[in-house]
C-alpha positions as CSV (number, residue, x, y, z in Angstrom):
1,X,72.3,42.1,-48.3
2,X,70.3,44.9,-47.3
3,X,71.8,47.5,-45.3
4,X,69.3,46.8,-42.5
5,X,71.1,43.9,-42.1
6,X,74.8,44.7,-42.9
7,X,76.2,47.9,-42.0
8,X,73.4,48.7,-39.4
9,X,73.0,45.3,-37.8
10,X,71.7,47.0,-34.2
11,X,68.6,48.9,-34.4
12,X,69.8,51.1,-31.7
13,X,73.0,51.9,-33.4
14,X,70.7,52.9,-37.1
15,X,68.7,54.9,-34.5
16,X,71.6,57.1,-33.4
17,X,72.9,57.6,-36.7
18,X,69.6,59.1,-38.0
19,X,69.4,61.6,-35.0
20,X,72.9,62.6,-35.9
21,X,72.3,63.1,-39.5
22,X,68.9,65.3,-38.6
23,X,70.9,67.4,-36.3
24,X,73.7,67.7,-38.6
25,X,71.0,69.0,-41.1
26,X,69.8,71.4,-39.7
27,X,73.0,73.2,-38.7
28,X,73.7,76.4,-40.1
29,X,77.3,75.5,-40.2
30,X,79.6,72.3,-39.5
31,X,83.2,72.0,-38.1
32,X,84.1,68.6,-38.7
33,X,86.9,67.4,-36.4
34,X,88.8,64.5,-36.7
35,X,92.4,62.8,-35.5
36,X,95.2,62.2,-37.5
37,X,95.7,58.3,-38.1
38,X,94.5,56.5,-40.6
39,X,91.6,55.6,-39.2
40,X,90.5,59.3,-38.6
41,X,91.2,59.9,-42.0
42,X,89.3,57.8,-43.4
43,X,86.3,58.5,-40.9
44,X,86.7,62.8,-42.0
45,X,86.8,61.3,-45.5
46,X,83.5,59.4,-45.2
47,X,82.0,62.4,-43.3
48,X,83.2,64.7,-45.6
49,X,81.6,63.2,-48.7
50,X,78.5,62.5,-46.6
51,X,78.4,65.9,-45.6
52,X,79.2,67.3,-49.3
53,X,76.2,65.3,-50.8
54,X,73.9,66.4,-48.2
55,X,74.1,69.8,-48.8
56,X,75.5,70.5,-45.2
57,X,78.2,73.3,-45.1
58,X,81.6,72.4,-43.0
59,X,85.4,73.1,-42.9
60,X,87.6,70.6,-41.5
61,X,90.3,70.2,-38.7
62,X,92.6,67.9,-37.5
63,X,94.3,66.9,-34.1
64,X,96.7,64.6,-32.9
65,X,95.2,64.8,-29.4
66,X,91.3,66.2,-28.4
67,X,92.7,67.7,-24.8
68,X,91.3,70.7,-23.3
69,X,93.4,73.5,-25.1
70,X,92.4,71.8,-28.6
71,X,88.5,71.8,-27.5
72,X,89.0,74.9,-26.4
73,X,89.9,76.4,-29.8
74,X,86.9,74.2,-31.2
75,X,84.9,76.1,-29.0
76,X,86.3,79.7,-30.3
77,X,85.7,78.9,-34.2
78,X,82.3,80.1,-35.3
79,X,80.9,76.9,-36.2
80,X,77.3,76.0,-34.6
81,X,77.8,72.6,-34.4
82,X,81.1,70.5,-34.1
83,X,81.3,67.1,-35.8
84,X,83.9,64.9,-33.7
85,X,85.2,61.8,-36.1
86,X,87.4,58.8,-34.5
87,X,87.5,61.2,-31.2
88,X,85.6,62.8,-28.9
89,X,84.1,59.9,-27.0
90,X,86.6,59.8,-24.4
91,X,86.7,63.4,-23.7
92,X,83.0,64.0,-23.3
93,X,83.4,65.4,-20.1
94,X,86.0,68.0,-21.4
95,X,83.4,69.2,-24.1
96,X,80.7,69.1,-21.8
97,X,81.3,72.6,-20.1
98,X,81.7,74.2,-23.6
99,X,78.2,73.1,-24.5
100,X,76.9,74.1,-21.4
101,X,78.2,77.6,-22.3
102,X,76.5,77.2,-25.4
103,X,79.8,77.2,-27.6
104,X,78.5,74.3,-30.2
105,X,76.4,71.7,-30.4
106,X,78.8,68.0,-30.6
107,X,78.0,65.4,-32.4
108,X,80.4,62.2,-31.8
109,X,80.7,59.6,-33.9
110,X,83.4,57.4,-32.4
111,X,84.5,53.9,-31.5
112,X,86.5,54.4,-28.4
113,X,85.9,54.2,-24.5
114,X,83.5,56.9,-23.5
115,X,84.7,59.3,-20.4
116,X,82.5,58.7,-17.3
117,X,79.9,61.2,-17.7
118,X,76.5,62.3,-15.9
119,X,73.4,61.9,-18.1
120,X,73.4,65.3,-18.7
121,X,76.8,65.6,-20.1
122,X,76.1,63.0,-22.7
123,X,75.3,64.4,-26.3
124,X,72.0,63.5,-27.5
125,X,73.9,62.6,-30.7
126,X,76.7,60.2,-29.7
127,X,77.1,57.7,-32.1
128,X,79.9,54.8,-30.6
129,X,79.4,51.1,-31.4
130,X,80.1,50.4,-27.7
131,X,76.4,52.2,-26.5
132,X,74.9,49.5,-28.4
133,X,76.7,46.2,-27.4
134,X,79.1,46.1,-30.9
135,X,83.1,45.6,-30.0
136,X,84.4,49.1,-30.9
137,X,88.2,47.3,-31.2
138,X,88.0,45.0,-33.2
139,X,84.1,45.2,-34.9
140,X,83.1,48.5,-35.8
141,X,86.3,51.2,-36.4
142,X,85.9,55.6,-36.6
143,X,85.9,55.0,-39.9
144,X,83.0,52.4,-39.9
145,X,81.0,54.3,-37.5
146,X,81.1,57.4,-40.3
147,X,79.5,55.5,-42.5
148,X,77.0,54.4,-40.6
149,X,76.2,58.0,-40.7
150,X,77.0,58.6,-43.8
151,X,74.5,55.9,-45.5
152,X,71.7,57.9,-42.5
153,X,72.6,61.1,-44.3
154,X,71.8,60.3,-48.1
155,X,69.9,62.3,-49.4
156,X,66.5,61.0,-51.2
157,X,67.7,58.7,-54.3
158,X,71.6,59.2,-52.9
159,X,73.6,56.0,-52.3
160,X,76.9,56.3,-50.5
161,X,77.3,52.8,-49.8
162,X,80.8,53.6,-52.7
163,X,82.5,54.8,-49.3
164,X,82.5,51.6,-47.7
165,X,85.8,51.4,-49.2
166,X,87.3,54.4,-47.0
167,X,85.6,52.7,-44.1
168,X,87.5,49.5,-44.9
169,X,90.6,50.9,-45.3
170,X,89.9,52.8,-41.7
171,X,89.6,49.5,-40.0
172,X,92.5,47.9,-41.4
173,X,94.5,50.7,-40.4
174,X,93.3,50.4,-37.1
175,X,94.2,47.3,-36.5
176,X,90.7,45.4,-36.9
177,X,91.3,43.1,-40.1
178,X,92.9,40.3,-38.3
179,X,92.1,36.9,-37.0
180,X,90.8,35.9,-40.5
181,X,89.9,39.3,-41.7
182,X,87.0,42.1,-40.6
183,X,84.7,40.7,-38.7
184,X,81.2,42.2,-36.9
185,X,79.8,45.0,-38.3
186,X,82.2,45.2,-40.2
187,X,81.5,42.7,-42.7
188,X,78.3,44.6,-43.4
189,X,79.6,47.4,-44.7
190,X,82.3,45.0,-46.4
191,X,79.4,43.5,-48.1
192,X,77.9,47.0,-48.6
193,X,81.1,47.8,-50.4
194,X,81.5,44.2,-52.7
195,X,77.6,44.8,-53.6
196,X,78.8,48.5,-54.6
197,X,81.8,47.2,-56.3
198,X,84.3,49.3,-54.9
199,X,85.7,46.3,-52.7
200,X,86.5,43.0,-53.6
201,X,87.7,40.5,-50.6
202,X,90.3,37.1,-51.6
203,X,92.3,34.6,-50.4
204,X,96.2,35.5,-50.6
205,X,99.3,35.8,-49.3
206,X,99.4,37.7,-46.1
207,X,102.2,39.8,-46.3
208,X,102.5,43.6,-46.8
209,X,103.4,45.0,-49.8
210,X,102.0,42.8,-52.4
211,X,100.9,45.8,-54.9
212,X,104.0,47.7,-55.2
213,X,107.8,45.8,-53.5
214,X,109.6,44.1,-55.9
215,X,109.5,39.9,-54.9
216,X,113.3,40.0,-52.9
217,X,112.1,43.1,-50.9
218,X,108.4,41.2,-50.1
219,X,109.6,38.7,-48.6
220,X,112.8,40.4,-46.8
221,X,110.5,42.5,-45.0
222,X,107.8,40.4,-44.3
223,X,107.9,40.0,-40.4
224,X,104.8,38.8,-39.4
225,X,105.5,35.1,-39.7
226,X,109.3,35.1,-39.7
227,X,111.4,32.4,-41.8
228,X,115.3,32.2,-41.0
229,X,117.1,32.3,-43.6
230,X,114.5,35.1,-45.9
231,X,112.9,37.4,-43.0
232,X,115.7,39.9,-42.9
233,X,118.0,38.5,-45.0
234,X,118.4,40.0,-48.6
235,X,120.3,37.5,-50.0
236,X,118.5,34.5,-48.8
237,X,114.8,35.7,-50.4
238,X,116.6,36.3,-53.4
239,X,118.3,32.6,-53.0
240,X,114.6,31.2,-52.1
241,X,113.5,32.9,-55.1
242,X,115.9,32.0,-57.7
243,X,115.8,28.5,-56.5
244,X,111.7,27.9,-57.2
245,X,112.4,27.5,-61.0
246,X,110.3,30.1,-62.2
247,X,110.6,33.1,-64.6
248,X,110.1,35.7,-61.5
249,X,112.4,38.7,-63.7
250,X,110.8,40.7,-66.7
251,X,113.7,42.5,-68.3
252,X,116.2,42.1,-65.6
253,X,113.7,43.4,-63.3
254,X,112.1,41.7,-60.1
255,X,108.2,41.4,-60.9
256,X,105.8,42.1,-58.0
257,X,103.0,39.7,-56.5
258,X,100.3,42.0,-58.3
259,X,102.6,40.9,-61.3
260,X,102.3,36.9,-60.7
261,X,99.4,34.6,-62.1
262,X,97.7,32.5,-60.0
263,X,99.9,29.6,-60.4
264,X,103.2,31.6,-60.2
265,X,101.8,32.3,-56.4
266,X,100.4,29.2,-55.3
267,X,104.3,28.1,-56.3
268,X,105.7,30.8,-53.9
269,X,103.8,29.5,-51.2
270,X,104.1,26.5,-51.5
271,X,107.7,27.0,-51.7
272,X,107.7,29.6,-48.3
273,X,105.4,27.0,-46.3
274,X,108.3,24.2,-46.8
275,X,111.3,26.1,-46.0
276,X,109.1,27.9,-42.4
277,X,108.1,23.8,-41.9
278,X,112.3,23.0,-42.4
279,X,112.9,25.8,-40.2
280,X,111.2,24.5,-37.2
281,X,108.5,27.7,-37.4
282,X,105.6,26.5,-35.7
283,X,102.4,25.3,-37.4
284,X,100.0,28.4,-36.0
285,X,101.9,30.6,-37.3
286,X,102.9,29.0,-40.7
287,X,98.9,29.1,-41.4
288,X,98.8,33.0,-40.8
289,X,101.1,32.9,-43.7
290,X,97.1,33.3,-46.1
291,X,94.6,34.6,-45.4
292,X,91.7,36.8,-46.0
293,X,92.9,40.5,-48.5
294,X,91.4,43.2,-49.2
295,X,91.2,45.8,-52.5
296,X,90.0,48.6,-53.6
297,X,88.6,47.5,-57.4
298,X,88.5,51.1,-58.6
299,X,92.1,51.7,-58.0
300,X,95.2,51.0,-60.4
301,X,96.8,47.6,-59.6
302,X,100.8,47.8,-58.7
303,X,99.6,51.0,-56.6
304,X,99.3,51.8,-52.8
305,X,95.9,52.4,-53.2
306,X,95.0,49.4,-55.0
307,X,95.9,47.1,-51.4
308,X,93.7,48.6,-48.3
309,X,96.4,47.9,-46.1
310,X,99.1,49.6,-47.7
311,X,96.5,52.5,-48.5
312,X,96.1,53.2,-44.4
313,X,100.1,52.8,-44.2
314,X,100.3,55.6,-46.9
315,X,97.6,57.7,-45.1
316,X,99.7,57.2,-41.9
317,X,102.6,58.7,-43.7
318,X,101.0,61.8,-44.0
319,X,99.0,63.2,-40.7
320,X,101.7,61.9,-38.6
321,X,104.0,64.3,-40.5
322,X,101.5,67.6,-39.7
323,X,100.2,67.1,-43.4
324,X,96.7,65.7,-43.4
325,X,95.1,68.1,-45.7
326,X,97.3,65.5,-48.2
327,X,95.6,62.3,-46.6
328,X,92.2,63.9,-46.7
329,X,92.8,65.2,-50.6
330,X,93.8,61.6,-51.3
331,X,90.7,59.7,-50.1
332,X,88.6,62.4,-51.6
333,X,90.2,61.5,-55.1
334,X,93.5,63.5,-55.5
335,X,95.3,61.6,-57.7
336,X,98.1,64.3,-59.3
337,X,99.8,66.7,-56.4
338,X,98.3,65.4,-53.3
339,X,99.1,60.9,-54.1
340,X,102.8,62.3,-55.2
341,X,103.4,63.9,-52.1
342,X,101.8,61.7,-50.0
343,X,104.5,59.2,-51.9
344,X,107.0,61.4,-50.5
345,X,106.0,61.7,-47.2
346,X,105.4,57.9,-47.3
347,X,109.3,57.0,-47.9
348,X,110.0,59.2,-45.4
349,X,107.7,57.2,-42.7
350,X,109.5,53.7,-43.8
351,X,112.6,55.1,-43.5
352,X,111.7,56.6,-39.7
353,X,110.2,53.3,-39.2
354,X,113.0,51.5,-40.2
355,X,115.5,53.6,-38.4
356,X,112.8,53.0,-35.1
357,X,112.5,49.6,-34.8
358,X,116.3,49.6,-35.4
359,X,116.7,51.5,-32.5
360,X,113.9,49.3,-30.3
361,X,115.3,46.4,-30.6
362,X,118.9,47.3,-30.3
363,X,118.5,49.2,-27.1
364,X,115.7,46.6,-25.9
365,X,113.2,47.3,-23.3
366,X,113.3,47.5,-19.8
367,X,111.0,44.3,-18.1
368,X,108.8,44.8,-15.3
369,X,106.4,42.2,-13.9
370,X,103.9,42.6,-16.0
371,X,104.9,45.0,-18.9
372,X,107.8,46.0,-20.8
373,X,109.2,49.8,-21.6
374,X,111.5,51.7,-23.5
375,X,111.7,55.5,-23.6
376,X,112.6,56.8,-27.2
377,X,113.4,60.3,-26.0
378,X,113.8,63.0,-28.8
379,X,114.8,59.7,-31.1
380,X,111.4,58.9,-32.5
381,X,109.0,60.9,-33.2
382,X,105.9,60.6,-30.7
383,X,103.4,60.5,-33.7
384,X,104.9,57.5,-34.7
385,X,106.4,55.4,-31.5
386,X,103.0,53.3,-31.4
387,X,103.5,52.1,-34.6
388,X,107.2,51.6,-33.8
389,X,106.5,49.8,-30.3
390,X,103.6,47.7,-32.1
391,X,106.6,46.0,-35.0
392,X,108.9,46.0,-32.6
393,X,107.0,43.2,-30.7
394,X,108.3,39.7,-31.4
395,X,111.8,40.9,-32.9
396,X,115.3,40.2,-31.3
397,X,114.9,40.5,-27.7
398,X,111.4,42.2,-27.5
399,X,108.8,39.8,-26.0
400,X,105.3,39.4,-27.5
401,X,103.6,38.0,-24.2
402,X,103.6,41.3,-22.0
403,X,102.5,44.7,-23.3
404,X,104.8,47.1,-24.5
405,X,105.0,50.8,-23.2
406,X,106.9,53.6,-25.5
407,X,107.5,56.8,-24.8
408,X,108.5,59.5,-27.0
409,X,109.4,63.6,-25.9
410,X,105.9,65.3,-26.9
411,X,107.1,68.9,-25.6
412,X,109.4,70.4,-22.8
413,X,106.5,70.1,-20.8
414,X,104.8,66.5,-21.3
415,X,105.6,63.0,-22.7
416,X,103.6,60.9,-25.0
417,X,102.7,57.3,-24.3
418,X,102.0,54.6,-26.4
419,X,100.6,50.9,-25.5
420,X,100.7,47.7,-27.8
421,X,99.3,44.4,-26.4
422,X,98.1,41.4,-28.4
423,X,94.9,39.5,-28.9
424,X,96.2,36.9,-26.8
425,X,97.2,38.8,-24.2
426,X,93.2,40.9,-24.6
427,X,91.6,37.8,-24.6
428,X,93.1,37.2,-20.9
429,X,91.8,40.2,-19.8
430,X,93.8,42.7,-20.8
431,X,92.5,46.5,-21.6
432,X,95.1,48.6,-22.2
433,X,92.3,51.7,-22.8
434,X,91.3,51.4,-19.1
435,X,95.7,50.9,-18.1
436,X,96.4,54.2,-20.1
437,X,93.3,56.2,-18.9
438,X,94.0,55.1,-14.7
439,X,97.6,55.0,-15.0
440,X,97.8,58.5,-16.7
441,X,95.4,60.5,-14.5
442,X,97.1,59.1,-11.4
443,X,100.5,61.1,-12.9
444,X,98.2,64.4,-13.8
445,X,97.9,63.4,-17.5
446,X,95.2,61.5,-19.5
447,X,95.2,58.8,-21.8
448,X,92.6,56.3,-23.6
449,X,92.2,54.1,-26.6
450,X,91.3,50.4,-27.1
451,X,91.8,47.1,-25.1
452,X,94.8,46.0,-27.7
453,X,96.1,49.3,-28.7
454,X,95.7,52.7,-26.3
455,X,97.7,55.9,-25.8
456,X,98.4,59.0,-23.3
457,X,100.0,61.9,-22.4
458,X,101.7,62.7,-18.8
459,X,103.4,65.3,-17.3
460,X,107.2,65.6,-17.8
461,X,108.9,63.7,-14.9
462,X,106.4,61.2,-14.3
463,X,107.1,58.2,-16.1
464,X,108.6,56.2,-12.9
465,X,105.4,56.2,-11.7
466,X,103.7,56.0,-14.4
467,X,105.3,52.6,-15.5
468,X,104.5,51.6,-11.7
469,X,101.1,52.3,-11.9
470,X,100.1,51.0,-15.4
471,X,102.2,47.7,-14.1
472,X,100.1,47.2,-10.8
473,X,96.9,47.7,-13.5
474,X,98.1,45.1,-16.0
475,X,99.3,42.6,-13.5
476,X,95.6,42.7,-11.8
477,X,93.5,42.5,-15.4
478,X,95.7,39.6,-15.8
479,X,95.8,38.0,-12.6
């Protein structure tokens, strides 16, 4: 496919994306800001690289949260011209007053909700899938929108369509490889990336950790589709397992999926897909049990980087932990100091994680009419309680069909917030981006994000209300 018709299927949205790049250009010099998830990773990656190849001199940043005191010390850097990556939409009206005062020149290349801004305060280069029609939740991630702009900045006989990759692992770690696998504009720059061959897409088993957990510890941990008896339950997988009549041990040793031949799989599933149909787990969800993979061809296989979705868990492992200088040196090709410390960092996560949803689901939430809360304290970190809240869902005692509010101690002065819905629940109207935005500012804070997945921040004190609020919201979206 051309890329006309993949990974710039809107006219408008190619349209942008050039005006950005000729801006971007002609700066004298760039500060390119990003956030601190995978996602926004992934998305400084792209732009970096872009950026690099161009000839366009930058430095980079990093922030977990684009309020007014971080734009603010945007604004004091002697940069001329500010690239915002995975942020920046939502807090136009924030960066507005700086650009007034002639600080920088933005440009935002995004995928969330914009603020409610005049004309005037709206950057002539704004680049966010949602200006031009294309679902910014769940068809076009930060990621993907830098490399829109990256394949608009090439220079003349450049190609950069080898970073679709990044922008692939960016999605799935935002949450938009589901349902059957990327969809949208997305699967242009998928097909960008398998024409490049740095991506190849397959049918397998749908369970994390297929490059690199031993066979017992793949299918202990796999919660998505739950099987009594193996989910959770050492010595059951290794029972399962041992019972299948295959050779599943090299030299004492568990092998890995990455490990089995083709056969040797299609034996474990069929073998997983009896015992879930014994075990009374319902039919839907015994067919989410394969699906649609992704990997990255240039990387090693039996590595995190190989899988794209344990790539973006790695990546989370570091930002989250105030080290994204390692994330960024990673996806820019660090593979010595930066991929063993990221390693580090990474254990670390699964551990908090681990210890996390622990905690969740043996303290439970507290159930309002239309949403569910638990309040974390000092107990989980707040870069993380999203991700906590979001596995939590569906285990012991925490329901799946009303969101789930988390909050996590941010600072003396101000709590973090983070929402977790499901598809279901968005496709019956919920929007959790618009229930964290209106919720928040009522309580003196501010929040944003998508329709499934959305966070904020609010004043100390406040989260009575706060939980009021948001439920009045969610219980009118879906009314």
């Amino acid at each position: 496919m051309s890329a006309d018709t993949t990974s710039h299927p809107v006219p408008e949205l190619r349209e942008r994306a050039a005006t950005c790049a000729e801006r971007l250009r002609d700066a004298d010099s760039v500060l390119l800001a990003s956030h601190i998830d995978a996602d926004g990773l992934t998305s400084a990656a792209v732009a970096a690289t872009a950026l690099r190849r161009a000839g366009v001199p930058f430095e980079t940043a990093f922030a977990k949260q684009l309020d007014t005191s971080e734009i603010e010390r945007i604004a004091a850097t002697d940069h001329d011209t500010v690239l915002f990556t995975d942020f920046g939409s939502g807090q136009l009206d924030r960066i507005a007053p700086h650009v007034a005062a002639g600080a920088f020149t933005p440009v935002v290349v995004d995928h969330h909700q914009p603020a409610d801004v005049a004309d005037a305060d709206d950057p002539d280069c704004h680049l966010n899938p949602l200006l031009v029609g294309i679902d910014g939740a769940s068809e076009l991630s930060g990621a993907g929108a830098s490399y829109v702009l990256a394949r608009a900045l090439e220079p003349e006989g450049g190609d950069n369509r080898d970073l679709a990759g990044l922008a692939v692992v960016g999605a799935t770690g935002d949450m938009q490889a589901t349902d059957g696998g990327l969809s949208g504009a997305n699967e242009g720059i998928l097909a960008e990336g398998v024409a490049a061959g740095v991506v190849e897409e397959a049918t397998d088993l749908l369970i994390y950790g297929r490059q690199t957990r031993p066979l017992p510890k793949l299918l202990e941990y796999a919660t998505d589709v739950r099987i009594p008896g193996i989910t959770n339950d050492q010595a059951g997988a290794v029972e399962f397992l041992s019972g299948l009549d295959l050779d599943l041990r090299t030299d004492g040793e568990w092998r890995r999926w990455v490990d089995l031949t083709m056969a040797e799989r299609q034996a474990v599933v069929s073998g997983l897909v009896k015992r879930a149909i014994a075990s009374g787990v319902p039919a839907d969800r015994i067919d989410t049990l394969v699906g649609t993979t992704y990997i990255l061809s240039g990387e090693a296989p039996g590595t995190e980087l190989r899988d794209v979705s344990e790539f973006s868990t790695l990546l989370n492992a570091t930002a989250r932990y105030e080290r994204a200088d390692v994330g960024l040196a990673v996806c820019l090709g660090d593979r010595d100091d930066a991929l063993d410390r990221a390693r580090t960092l990474l254990r670390n996560h699964r551990r908090n994680l681990s210890e996390g949803i622990e905690w969740v689901t043996s303290e439970g939430t507290t159930v309002e009419d239309n949403v569910q809360w638990f309040d974390a304290g000092g107990r989980i970190r707040e870069t993380i309680v999203g991700i906590v809240a979001g596995m939590a869902v569906g285990t012991s005692g925490i329901r799946s069909d009303v969101p789930i509010l988390a909050f996590a101690e941010k600072s003396d002065e101000e709590v973090k917030v983070s929402a977790r819905g499901t598809h279901n629940l968005v496709r019956n109207g919920l929007d959790l981006s618009t229930v964290m935005g209106e919720a928040s500012r009522a309580v003196g804070g501010d929040g944003g994000g998508h329709d499934v997945a959305a966070g904020a921040t609010i004043p100390t004190g406040t989260r009575s209300e706060f939980v009021s609020e948001a439920d009045r919201i969610v219980g009118e979206q879906l009314e």
